[in-house]
C-alpha positions in Angstrom: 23.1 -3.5 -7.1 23.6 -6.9 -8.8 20.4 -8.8 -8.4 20.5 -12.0 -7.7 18.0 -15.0 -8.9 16.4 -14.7 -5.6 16.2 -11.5 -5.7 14.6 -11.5 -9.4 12.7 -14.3 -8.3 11.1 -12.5 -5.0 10.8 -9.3 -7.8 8.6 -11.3 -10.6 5.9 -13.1 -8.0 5.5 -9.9 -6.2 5.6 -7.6 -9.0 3.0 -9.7 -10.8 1.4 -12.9 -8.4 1.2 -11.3 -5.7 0.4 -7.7 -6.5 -2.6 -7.0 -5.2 -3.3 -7.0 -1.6 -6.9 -5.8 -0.6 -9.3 -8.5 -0.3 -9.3 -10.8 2.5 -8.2 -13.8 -0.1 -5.7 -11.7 -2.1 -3.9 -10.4 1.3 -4.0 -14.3 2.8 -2.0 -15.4 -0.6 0.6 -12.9 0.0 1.1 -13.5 3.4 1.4 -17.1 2.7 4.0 -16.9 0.3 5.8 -13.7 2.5 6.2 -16.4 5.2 7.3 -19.2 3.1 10.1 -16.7 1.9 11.2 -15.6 5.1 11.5 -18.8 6.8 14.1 -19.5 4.6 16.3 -17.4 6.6 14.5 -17.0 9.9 11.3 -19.0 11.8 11.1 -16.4 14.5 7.8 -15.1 13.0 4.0 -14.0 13.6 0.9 -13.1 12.1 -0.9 -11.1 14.7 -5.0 -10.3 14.4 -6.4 -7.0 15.3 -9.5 -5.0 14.4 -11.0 -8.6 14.1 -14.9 -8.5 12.6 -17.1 -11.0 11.8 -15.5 -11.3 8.1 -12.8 -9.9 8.4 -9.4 -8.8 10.5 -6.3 -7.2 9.5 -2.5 -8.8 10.2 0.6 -8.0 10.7 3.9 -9.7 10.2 6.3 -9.8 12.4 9.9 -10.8 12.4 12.3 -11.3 15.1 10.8 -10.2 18.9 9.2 -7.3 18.3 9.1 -6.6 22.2 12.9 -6.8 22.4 14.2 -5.0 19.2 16.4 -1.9 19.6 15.0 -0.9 16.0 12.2 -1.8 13.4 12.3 -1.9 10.3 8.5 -1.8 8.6 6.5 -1.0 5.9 2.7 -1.3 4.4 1.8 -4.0 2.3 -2.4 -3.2 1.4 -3.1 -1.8 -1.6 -3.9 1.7 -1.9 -7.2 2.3 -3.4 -6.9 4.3 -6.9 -6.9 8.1 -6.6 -6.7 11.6 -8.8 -3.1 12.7 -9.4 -0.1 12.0 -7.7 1.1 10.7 -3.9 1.2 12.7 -1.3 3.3 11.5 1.5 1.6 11.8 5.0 -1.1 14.1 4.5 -3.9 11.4 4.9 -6.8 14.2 4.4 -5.2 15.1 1.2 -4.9 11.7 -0.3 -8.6 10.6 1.3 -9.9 13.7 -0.5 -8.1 12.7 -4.0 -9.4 8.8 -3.3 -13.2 10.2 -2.8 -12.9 12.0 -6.0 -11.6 9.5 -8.1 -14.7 7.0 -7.0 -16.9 10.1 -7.1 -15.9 10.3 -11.0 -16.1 7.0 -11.8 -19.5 6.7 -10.2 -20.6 9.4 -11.8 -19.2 8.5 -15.5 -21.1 4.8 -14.7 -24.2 6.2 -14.3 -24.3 7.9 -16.5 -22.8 5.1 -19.1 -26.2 3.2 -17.7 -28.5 6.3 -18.1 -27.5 6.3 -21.7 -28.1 2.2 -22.1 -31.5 2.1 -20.4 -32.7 5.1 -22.9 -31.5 3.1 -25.8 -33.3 0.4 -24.5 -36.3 2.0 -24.0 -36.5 3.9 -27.5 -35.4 -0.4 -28.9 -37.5 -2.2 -26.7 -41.2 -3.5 -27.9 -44.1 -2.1 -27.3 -45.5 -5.5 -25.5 -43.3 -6.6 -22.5 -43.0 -10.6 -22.3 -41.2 -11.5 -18.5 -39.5 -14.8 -20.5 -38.5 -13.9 -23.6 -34.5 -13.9 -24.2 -34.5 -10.2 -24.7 -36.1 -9.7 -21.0 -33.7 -12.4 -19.6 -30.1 -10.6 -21.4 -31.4 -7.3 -20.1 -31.9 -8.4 -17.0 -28.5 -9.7 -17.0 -26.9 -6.6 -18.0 -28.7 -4.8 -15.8 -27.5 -6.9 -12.9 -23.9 -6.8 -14.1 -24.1 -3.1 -14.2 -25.3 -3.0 -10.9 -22.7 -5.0 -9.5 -20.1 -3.3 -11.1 -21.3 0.3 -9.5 -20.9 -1.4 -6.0 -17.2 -2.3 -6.7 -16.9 1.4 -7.8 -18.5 2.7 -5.0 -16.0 1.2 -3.1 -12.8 2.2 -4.8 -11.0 0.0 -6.9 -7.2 -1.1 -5.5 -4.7 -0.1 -7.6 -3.1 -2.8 -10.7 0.5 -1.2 -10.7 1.9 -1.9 -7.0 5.9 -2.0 -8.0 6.7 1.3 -6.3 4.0 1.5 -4.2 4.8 -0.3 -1.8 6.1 -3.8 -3.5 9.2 -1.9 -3.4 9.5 -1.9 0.2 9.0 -5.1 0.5 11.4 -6.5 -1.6 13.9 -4.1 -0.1 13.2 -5.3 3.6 13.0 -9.0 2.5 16.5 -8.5 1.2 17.7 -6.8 4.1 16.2 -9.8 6.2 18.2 -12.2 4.2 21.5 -10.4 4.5 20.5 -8.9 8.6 21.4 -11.4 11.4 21.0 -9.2 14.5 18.8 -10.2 17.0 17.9 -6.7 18.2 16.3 -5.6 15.0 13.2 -6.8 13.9 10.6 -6.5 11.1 7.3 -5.7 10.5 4.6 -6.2 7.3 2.0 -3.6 8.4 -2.4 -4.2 7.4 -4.2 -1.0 6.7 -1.1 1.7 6.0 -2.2 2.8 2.5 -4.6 5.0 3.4 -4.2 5.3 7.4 -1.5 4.1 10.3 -3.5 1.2 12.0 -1.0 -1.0 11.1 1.6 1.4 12.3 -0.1 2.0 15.6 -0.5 -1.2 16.6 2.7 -2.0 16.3 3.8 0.9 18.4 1.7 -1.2 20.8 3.3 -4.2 21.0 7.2 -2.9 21.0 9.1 -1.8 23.4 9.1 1.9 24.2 12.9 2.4 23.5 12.6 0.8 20.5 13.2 3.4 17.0 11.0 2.5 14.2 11.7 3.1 10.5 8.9 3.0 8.0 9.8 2.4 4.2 7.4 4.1 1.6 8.0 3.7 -2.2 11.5 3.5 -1.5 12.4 1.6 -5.3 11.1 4.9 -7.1 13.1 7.0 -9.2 12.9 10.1 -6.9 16.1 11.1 -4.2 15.8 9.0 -1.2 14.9 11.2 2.0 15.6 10.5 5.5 12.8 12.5 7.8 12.8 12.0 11.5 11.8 14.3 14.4 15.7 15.2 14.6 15.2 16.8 11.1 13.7 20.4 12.0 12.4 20.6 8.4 9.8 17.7 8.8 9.1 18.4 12.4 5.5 20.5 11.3 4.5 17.0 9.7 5.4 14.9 12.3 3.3 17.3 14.8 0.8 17.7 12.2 -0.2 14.2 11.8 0.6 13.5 15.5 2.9 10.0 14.7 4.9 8.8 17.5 8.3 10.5 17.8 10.3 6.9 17.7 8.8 6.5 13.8 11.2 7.7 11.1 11.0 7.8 7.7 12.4 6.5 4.6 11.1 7.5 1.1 11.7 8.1 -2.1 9.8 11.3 -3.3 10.2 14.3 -5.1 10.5 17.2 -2.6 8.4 20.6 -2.9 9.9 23.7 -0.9 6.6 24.9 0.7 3.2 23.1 0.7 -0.2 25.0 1.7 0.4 24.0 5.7 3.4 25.6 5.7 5.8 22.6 5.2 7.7 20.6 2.4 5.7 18.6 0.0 6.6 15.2 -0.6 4.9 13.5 -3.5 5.1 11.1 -6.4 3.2 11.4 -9.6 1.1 9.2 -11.2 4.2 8.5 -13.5 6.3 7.3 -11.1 3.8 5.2 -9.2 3.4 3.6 -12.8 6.8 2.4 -13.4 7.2 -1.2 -14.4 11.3 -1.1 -13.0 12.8 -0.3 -9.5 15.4 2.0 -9.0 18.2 -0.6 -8.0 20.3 2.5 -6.9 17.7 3.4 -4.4 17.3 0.0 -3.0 20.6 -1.0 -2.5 21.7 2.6 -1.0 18.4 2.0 1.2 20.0 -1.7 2.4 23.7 0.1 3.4 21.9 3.0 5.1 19.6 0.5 7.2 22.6 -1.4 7.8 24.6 1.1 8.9 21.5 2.5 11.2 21.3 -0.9 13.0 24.7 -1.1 14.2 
């Protein structure tokens, strides 16, 4: 693929700007700069509210008429939270279980990193405790910094390296926007898909019934590419398993296991290939031709 300054333009803000996507104000600065770069080539698009709260709702973007479309392209654009060992593809219970852990540790090495300060403290400290002496004050500092530091961990820190997962999908369907002009196919930027298919869902809502959707995951790693739909007899067990609509297809890039413990092929990335700092061009642009050729 020769990349183009666009293309290497889109890459660098993404890959570094715009990279993480889980706060409220992080995900409204990507979406603001995801529609300034699309209405470059189309101003048929939406950002649609669901799961609205009192601080927060989730969006999704939408390009061309989502209703209409004979096929949908999509992907996720949330950050996963940080997890033990490698990706596995569409076993949610598996990857929740290796997120809890990995917050679980962390906790649980924090703790103890404050266990071992306060006891230092203690054997340091004075005999004679004075409420506004600069000691009292910085220790109450630290102690509050700590504090709020073990409530971020409790929650699961996002993840700082987001090229392959799922920048990469991005960029691929941006390009594929810019170089796409039929109206029967449209797009969609999906909330909450890291760790679940809200997103995905309710965007099965709003389409049309006939419509075939294709969801890109990690698609710029340097793994094969793999096509998995319910026409593929060897994914069928997953589709069922995790009970996704039959329309939904799937495009990954992922390193393939022959049996997994459910009785199905594994796919999966390790943590090495989620922490590459370059796409696999390859991949993307034999991505673009395949979706191409799907849409006509």
């Amino acid at each position: 693929m020769n990349t183009n300054e666009q293309f290497k333009d889109w890459l660098f803000r993404y890959q570094y700007l715009y990279k993480k996507r889980a706060s409220r104000q992080t995900k409204h600065r990507f979406i603001s700069a995801l529609v300034s770069d699309i209405v470059n080539f189309r101003d048929d698009i939406s950002v649609i509210e669901y799961n609205v709260h009192r601080k927060y709702s989730a969006k999704n973007i939408y390009v061309g008429d989502i209703q209409k479309a004979k096929q949908i392209i999509c992907t996720y654009y949330d950050t996963p939270i940080r997890h033990m060992g490698a990706y596995q593809f569409f076993d949610r219970t598996e990857q929740r279980k290796r997120t809890i852990q990995y917050i679980l540790l962390s906790s649980i090495l924090l703790i103890m990193l404050g266990l071992f300060g306060t006891i230092m403290y203690m054997k340091m400290a004075p005999t004679t405790f004075q409420i506004f002496s600069i000691q009292t004050i910085l220790v109450a500092l630290i102690f509050g910094v700590f504090f709020f530091f073990l409530s971020k961990v409790s929650k699961g820190f996002p993840q700082s390296k987001t090229l392959i997962r799922n920048t990469s999908s991005i960029l691929t369907i941006l390009e594929m926007i810019k170089r796409q002009k039929k109206k029967d196919v449209a797009y969609a930027f999906l909330d909450e898909g890291a760790l679940g298919d809200n997103g995905l869902m309710e965007l099965l809502k709003e389409c049309s019934v006939n419509a075939n959707i294709v969801f890109l995951d990690c698609v710029g790693a340097n793994q094969p590419l793999h096509y998995l739909s319910q026409k593929n007899t060897r994914f069928k067990s997953e589709i069922e398993f995790h009970k996704i609509n039959e329309r939904v297809s799937y495009l990954i890039s992922a390193e393939e296991k022959e049996t997994g413990a459910k009785g199905f092929n594994l796919f999966q990335l390790a943590p090495i290939d989620l922490k590459a700092k370059e796409l696999n061009m390859m991949n993307i642009e034999t991505s673009l031709i395949f979706l191409m050729e799907l849409s006509k």
